[in-house]
C-alpha positions as CSV (number, residue, x, y, z in Angstrom):
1,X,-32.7,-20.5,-32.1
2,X,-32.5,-23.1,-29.6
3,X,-29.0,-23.8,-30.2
4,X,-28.5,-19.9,-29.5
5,X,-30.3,-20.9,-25.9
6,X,-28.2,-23.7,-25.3
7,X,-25.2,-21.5,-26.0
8,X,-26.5,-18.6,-24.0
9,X,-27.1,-20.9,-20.9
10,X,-23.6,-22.0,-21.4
11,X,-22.2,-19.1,-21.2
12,X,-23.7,-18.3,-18.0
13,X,-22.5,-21.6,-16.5
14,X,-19.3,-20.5,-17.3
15,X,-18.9,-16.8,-17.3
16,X,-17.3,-16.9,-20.2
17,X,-18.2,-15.7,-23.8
18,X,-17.4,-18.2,-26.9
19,X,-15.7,-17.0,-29.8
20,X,-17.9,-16.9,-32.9
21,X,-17.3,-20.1,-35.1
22,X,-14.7,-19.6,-37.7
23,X,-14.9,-15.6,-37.7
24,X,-11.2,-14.4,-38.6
25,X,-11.8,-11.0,-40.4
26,X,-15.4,-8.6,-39.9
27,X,-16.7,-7.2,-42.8
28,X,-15.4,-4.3,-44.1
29,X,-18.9,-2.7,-45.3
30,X,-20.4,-3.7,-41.4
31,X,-20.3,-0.2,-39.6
32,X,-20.5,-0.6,-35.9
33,X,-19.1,2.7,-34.9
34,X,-21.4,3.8,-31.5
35,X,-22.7,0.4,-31.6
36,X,-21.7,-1.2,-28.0
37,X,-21.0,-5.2,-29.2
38,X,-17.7,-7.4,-29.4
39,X,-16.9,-9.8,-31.7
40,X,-15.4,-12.6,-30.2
41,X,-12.6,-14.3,-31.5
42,X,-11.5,-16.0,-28.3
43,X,-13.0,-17.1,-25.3
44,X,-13.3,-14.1,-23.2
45,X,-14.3,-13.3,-19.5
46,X,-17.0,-11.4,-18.3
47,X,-15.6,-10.1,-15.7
48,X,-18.9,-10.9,-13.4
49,X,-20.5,-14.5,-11.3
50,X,-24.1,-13.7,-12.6
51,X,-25.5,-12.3,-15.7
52,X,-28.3,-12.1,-18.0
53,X,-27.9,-13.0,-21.5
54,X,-30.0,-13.1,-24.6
55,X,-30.5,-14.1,-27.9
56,X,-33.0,-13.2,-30.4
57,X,-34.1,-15.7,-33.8
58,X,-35.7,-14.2,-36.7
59,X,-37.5,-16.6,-39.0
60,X,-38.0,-16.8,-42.7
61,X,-41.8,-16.5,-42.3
62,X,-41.6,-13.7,-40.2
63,X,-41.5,-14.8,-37.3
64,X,-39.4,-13.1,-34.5
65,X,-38.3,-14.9,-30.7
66,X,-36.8,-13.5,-28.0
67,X,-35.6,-15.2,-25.2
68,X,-33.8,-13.7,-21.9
69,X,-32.4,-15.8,-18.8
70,X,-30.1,-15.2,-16.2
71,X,-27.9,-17.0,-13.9
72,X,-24.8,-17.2,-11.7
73,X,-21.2,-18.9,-12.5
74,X,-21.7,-22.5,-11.7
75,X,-18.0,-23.7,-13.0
76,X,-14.7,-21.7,-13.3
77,X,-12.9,-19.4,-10.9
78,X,-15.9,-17.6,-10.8
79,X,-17.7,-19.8,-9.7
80,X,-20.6,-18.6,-7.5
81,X,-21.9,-21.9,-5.8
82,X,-21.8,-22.1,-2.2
83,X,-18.0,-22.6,-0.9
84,X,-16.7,-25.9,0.5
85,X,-16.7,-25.2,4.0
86,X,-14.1,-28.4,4.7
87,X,-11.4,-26.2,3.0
88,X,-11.7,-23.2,4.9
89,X,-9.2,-22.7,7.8
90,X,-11.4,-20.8,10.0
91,X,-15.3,-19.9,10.2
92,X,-15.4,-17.3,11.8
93,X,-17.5,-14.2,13.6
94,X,-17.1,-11.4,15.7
95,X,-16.9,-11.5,19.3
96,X,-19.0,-9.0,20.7
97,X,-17.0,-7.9,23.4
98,X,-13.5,-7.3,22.1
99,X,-14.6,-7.6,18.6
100,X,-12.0,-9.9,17.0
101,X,-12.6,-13.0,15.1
102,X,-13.1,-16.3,16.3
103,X,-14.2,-19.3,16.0
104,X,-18.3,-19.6,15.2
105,X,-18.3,-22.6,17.0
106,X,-16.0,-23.3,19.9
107,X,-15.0,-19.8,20.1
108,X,-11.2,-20.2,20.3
109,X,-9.5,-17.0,18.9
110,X,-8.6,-16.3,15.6
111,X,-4.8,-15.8,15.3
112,X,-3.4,-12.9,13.6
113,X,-1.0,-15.2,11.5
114,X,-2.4,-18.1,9.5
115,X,-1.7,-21.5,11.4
116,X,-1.3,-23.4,7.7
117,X,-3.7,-26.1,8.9
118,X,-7.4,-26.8,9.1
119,X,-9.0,-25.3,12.4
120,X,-10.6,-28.5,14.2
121,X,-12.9,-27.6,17.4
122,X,-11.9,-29.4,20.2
123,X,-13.1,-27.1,23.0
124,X,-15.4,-27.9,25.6
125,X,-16.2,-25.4,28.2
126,X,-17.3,-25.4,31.5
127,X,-20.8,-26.8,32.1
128,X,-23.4,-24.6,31.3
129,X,-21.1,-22.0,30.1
130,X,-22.1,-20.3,27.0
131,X,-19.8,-19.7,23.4
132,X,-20.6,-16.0,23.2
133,X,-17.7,-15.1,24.2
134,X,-14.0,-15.7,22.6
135,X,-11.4,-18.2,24.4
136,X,-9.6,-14.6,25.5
137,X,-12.7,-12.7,26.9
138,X,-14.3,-16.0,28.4
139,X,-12.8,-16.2,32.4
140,X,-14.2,-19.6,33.2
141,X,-12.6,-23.4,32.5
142,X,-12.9,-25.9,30.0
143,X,-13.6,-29.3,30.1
144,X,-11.9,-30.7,27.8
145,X,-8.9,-28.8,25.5
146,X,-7.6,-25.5,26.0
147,X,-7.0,-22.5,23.9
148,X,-3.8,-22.6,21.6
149,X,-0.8,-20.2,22.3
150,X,-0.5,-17.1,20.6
151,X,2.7,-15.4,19.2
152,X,5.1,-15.5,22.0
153,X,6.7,-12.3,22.6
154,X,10.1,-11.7,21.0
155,X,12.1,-10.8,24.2
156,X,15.3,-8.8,22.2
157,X,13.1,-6.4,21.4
158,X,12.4,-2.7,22.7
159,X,9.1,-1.7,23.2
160,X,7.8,2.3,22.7
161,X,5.0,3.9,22.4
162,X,4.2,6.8,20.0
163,X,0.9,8.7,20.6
164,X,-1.4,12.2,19.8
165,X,1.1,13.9,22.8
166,X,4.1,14.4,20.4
167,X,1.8,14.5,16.9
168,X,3.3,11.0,16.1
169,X,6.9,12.3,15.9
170,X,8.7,10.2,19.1
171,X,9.0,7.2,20.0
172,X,8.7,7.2,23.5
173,X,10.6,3.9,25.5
174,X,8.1,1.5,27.4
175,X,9.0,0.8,30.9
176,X,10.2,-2.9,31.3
177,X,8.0,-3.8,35.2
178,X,7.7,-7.4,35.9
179,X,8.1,-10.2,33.8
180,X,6.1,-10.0,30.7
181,X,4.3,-6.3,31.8
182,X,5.3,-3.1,30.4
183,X,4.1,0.3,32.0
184,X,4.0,4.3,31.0
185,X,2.4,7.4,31.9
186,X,0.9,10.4,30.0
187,X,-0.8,13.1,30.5
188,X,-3.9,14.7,29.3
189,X,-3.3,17.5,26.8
190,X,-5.9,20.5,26.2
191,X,-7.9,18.5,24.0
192,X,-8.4,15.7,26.6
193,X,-8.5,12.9,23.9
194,X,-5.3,11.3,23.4
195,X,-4.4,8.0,20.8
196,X,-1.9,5.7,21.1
197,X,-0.3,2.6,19.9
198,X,3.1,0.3,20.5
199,X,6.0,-0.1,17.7
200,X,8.2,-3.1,18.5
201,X,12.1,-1.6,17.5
202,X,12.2,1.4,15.9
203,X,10.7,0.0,12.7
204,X,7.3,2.2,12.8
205,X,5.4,0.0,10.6
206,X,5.5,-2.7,13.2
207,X,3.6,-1.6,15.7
208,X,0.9,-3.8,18.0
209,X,-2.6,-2.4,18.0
210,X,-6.3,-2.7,18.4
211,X,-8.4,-4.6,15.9
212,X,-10.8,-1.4,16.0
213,X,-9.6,2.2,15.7
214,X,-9.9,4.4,18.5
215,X,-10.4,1.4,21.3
216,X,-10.6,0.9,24.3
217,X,-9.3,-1.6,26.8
218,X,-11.9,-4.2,26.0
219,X,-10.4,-4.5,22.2
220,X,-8.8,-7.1,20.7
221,X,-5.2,-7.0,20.1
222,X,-3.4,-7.1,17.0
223,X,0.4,-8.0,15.9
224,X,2.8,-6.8,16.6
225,X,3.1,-6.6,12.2
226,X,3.0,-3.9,9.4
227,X,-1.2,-3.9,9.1
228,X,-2.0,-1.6,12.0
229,X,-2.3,1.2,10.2
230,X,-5.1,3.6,11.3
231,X,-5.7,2.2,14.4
232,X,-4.8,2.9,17.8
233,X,-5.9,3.2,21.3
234,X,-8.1,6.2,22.4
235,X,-8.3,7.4,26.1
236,X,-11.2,10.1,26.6
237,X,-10.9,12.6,29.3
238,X,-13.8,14.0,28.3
239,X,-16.2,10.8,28.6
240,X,-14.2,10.0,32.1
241,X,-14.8,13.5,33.4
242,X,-10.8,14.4,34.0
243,X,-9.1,17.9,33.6
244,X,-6.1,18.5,31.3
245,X,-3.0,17.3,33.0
246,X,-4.8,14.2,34.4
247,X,-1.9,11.3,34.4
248,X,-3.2,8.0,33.0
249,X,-1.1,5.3,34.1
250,X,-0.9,2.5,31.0
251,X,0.2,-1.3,31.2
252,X,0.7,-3.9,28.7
253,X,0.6,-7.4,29.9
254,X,2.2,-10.0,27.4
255,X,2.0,-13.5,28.7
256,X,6.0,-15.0,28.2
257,X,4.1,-18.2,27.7
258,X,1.0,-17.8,25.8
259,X,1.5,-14.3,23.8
260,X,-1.8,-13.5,25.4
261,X,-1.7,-9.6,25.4
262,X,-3.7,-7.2,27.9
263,X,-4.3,-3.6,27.9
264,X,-5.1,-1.6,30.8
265,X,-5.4,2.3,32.1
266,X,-6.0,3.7,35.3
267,X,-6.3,7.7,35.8
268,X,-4.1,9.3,38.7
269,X,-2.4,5.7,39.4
270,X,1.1,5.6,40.1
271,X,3.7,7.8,38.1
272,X,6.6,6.4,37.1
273,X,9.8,8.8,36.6
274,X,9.3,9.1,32.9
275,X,5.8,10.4,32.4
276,X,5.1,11.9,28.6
277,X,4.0,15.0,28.9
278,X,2.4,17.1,25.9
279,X,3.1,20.1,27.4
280,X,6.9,19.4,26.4
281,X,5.6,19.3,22.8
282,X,4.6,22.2,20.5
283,X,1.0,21.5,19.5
284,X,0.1,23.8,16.2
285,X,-3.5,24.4,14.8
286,X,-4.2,25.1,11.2
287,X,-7.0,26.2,9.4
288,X,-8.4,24.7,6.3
289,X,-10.0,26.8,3.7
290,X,-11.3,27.0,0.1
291,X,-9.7,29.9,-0.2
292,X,-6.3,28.0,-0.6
293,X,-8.0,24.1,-1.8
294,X,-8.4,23.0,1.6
295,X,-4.6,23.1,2.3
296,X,-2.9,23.3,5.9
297,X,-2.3,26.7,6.7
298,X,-0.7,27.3,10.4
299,X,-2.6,29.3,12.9
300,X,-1.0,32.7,14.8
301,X,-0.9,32.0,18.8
302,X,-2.3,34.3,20.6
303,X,-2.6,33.4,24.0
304,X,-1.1,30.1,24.9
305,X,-2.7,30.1,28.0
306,X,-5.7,30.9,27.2
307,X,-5.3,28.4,24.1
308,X,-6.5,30.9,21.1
309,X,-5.4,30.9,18.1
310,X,-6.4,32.7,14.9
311,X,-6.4,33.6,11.3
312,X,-7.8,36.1,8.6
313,X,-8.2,35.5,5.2
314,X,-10.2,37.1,2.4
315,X,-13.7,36.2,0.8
316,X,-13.1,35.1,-3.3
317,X,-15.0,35.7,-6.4
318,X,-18.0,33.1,-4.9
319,X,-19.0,35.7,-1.8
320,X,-18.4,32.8,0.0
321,X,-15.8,30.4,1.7
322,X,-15.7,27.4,3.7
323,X,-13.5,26.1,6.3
324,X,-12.6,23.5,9.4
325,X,-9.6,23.1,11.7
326,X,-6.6,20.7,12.0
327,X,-4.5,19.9,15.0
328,X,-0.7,18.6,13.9
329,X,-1.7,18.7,10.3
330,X,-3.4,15.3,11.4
331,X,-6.7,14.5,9.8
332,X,-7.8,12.3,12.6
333,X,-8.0,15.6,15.0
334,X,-9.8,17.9,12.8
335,X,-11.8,20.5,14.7
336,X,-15.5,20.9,12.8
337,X,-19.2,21.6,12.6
338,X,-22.1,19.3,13.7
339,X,-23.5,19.8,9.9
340,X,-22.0,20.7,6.5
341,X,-21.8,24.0,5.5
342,X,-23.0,25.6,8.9
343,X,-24.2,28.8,9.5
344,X,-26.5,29.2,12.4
345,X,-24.8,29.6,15.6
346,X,-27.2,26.6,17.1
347,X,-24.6,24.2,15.1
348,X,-22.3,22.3,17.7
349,X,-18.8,22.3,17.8
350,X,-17.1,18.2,17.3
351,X,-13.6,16.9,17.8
352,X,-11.3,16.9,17.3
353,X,-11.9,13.6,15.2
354,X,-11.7,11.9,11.9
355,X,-15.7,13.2,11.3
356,X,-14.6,16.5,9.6
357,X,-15.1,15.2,6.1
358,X,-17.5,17.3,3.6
359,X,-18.2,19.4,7.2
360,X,-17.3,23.0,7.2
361,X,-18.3,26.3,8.5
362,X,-19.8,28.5,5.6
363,X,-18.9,32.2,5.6
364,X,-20.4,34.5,3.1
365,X,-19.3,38.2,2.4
366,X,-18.5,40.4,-0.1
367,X,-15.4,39.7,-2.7
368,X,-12.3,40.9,-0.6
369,X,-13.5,40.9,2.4
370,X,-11.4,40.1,5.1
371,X,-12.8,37.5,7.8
372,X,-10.7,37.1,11.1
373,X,-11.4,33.8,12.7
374,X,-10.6,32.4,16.6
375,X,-10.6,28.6,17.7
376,X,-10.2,28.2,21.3
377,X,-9.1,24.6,22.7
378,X,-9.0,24.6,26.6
379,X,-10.1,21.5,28.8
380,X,-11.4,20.0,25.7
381,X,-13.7,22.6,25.1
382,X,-13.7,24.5,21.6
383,X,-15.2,27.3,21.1
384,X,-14.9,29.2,17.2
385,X,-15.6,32.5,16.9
386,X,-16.0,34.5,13.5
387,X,-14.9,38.3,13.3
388,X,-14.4,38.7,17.2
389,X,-15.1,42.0,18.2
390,X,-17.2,43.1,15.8
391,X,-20.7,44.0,15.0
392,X,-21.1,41.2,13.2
393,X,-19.3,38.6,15.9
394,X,-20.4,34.9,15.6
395,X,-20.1,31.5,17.4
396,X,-20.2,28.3,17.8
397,X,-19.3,26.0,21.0
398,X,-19.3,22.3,22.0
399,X,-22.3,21.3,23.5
400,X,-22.5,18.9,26.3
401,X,-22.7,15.8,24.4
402,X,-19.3,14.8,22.3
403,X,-22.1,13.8,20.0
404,X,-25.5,13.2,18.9
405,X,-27.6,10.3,17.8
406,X,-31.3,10.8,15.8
407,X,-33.9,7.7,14.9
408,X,-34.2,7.1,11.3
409,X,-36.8,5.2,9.7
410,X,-40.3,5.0,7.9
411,X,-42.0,6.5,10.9
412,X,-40.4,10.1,10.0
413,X,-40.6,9.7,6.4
414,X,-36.8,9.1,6.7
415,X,-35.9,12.4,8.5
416,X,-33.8,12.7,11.8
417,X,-35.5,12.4,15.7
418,X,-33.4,13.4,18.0
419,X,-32.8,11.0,21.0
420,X,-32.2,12.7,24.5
421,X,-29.4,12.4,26.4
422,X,-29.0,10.8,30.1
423,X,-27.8,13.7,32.1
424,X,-27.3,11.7,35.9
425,X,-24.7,10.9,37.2
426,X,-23.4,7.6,35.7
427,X,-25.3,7.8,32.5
428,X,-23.2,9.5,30.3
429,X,-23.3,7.8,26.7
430,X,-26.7,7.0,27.3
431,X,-29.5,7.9,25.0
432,X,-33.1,7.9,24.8
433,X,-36.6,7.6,22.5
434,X,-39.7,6.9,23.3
435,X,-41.5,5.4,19.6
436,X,-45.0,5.3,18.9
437,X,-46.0,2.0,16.5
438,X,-48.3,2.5,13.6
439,X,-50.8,0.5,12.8
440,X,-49.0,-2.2,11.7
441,X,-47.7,-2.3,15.3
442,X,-44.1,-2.3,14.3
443,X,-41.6,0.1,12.9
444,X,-38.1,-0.4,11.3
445,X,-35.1,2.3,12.6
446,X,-31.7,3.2,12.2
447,X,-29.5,5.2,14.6
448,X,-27.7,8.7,12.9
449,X,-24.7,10.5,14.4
450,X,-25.1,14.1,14.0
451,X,-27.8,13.8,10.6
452,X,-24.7,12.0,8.9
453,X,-26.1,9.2,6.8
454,X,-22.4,7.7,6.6
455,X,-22.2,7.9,10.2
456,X,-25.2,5.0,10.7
457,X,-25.3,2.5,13.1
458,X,-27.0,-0.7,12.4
459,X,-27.4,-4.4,13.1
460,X,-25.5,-7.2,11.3
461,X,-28.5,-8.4,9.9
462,X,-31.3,-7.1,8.6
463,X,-34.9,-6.9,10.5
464,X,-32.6,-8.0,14.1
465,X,-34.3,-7.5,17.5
466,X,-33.4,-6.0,20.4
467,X,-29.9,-7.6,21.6
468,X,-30.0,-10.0,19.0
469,X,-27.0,-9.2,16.7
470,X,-23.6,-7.0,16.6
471,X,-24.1,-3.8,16.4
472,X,-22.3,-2.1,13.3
473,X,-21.0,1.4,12.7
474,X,-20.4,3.8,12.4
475,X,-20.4,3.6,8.4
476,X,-22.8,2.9,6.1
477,X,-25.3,0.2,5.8
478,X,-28.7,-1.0,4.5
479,X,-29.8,-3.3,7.5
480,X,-32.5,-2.3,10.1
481,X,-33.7,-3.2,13.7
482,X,-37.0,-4.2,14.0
483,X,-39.6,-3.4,17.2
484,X,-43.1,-4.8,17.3
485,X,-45.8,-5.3,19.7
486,X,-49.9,-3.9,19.8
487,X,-50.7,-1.0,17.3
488,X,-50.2,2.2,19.3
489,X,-47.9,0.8,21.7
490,X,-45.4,3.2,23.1
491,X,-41.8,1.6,22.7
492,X,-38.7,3.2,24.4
493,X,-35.1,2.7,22.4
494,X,-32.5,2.9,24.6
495,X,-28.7,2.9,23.2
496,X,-25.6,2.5,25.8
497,X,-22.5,3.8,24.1
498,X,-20.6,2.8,27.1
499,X,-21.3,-1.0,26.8
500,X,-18.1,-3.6,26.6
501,X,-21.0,-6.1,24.3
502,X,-21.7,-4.7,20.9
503,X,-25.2,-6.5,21.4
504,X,-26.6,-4.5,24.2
505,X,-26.3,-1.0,22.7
């Protein structure tokens, strides 16, 4: 038995199971059929860094052990003991302004291409100045070192832009300005949200981009290299207040001598003679439907002033159907509902975005049925409407927010509270809730987009305070804030979707 212990604890040390000693052949009259067990004849991974293991001894006199432990890999490639720092080329976190790595102690930037050498800090900033902030979001001097060049640029190169205006179908030529600064111009399509990145040549997959998807100017910038995929650049007519046809004027800076890179848009600046224009490009809606598994099925046009489009389908064999709305076949601009499966006329109308997953309107009726449905797109205002015409007419509009956010937490048994928007002038994105502690004189909370518990956001770490940590999200995640003060105490939670620092949400 205690052998068995010393074995078992061995095999956690190791994550590795021993062969049984000098088993070649089982027993034909054993009968393990359904029985889950493996008879080792080799030593075999487990496949895990922890594990609990145990072995049982059954004496001749009747008496019966059990003994249970468990563990994590202390030897072996799965090894689970705390890494050797000295080895690592970079430690690194998030900047929270631009949100790209760098360096958790001097705060030089993290290059996008491994340097094959062992970071060594040799920064010194400017008195007082703080380490916040990356070497390419801090503005002040150093003391001592200075920040190492990046990628220079690759000069025999063309530079394009492909965007949302053409559905990702033309590469558009970048203007060559100055030395090192490259300028275009679009304009605002009917959706007023447009997305963008560069491709260096015309090889597609190498492209430069933002280290988030759907930035804006304050993101870090990536490549140019083949891992941009899914992200890009976002401008938001809608957030900005600007009309369809707005002209955005866009630069990118790349320092000749560093590789520094700087993005920058300005709306109604100057035009330049080749300004990309969506109206040049055929934008098509489609409808996606149970009826045909969720497939793209192009819209009818009916008024492309107006921007209304339609289509009619039948009800199936359930009495009921469920659909949502692509532009350009592209699931990042799906048109959708606030909720799943929305009926009531009170649901908003979002996008178009990448949101629309598991989010349809629900439409019930009898089996053959024909439904006739109208989206209309104009000055980034949809508006969906369900058997125009008719007695039984329904629909659903975007509200005044792009978006809403809801507390979450053990103070409404988990449920959703809806924060209230800023409506004065320079506070859109902001957002309001005034909490009432418990007795304990603290509550935990999470912040919900639209009642989506895979839309969360939440700190890095778990229990943080107010301004204390990187905000996270939207995605999933387990962490919490934390707010305390007197029992009773009425606390106001404030979040700032328009701030640069991911801390001061």
């Amino acid at each position: 038995g205690v052998n068995g212990l010393a074995k078992c604890v061995l095999m956690v040390a190791w994550s590795t199971a021993p062969p049984n000693a000098h088993l070649r052949t089982l027993n034909g009259h054993l009968d393990t059929e359904g029985f889950p067990c493996l008879f080792e004849t080799e030593c075999s991974d487990v496949v895990r860094n922890s594990q609990n293991v145990g072995v049982s001894s059954f004496g001749f006199g009747g008496t019966n052990a059990r003994a249970d432990i468990w563990g994590s890999c202390q030897e072996g490639p799965r090894s689970a003991t705390r890494p050797n720092l000295k080895l690592c080329e970079f430690v690194d976190v998030l900047c929270p302004r631009c949100q790209g790595p760098m360096c958790w102690m001097c705060g030089i930037s993290v290059p996008d291409v491994s340097a094959a050498r062992l970071h060594r800090c040799s920064l010194v900033r400017e008195g007082t100045h703080a380490y916040e902030y990356c070497s390419g979001c801090y503005s002040g001097s150093y003391l001592f070192g200075e920040p190492d060049k990046l990628d220079v640029q690759p000069f025999e190169e063309e530079l394009f832009v492909v965007g949302t205006w053409s559905a990702w179908s033309v590469l558009h030529k970048v203007e060559h300005g100055s030395p090192g600064v490259y300028v275009f111009s679009a304009a605002l399509s009917e959706t007023l949200i447009e997305r963008f990145h560069f491709v260096l040549g015309d090889d597609r997959s190498f492209c430069i981009y933002p280290s988030l998807d759907r930035a804006g100017t304050a993101c870090r910038i990536s490549g140019p290299d083949d891992r941009g995929r899914g992200r890009s650049w976002m401008i938001d007519g809608r957030r900005e207040k600007k009309p369809a046809g707005t002209v955005y004027r866009i630069s990118l800076t790349w320092h000749q001598e560093t590789g520094e890179k700087r993005l920058e848009w300005e709306a109604g600046g100057t035009q330049l003679p080749k300004q990309i224009d969506p109206t040049n490009y055929e934008h098509r809606y489609y409808i996606v439907g149970s009826w045909e598994g969720f497939k793209f099925r192009r819209m009818t046009l009916v008024s492309a002033k107006q921007g209304i489009v339609e289509a009619t389908f039948r009800v199936g064999v359930t009495g009921e159907e469920e659909f949502q709305f692509a532009r350009d076949e592209d699931w990042g601009q799906v048109i959708h509902p606030a909720f799943p499966r929305a009926e009531e006329e009170s649901v908003l109308v979002r996008g178009p975005d990448d949101g629309g997953n598991g989010r349809f309107w629900l439409v019930r009726g009898q089996q053959g049925e024909a439904i006739k449905v109208q989206l209309r797109v104009q000055e980034g205002h949809c508006t969906v409407t369900l058997n125009p015409g008719t007695r039984g007419e329904k629909a659903w509009e975007t509200g005044r927010e792009n978006q809403s956010f809801y507390l979450t937490g053990p103070f409404n048994n988990w449920g959703f509270s809806k924060m209230k928007a800023e409506a004065g002038h320079g506070t859109a994105g902001v957002h309001r809730y005034r909490l009432a502690l418990g007795i304990s004189g603290q509550e935990t909370f999470q912040i919900v987009v639209d009642e989506d518990p895979l839309r969360t956001l939440f700190p890095v770490s778990n229990n943080a305070g107010s301004g204390e940590v990187l905000v996270q999200g939207p995605g999933h995640g387990e962490e919490h804030w934390l707010v305390r003060s007197s029992p009773g105490k009425m606390m106001e939670i404030v979040l700032d979707t328009n701030q640069q620092d991911r801390r001061k949400m």
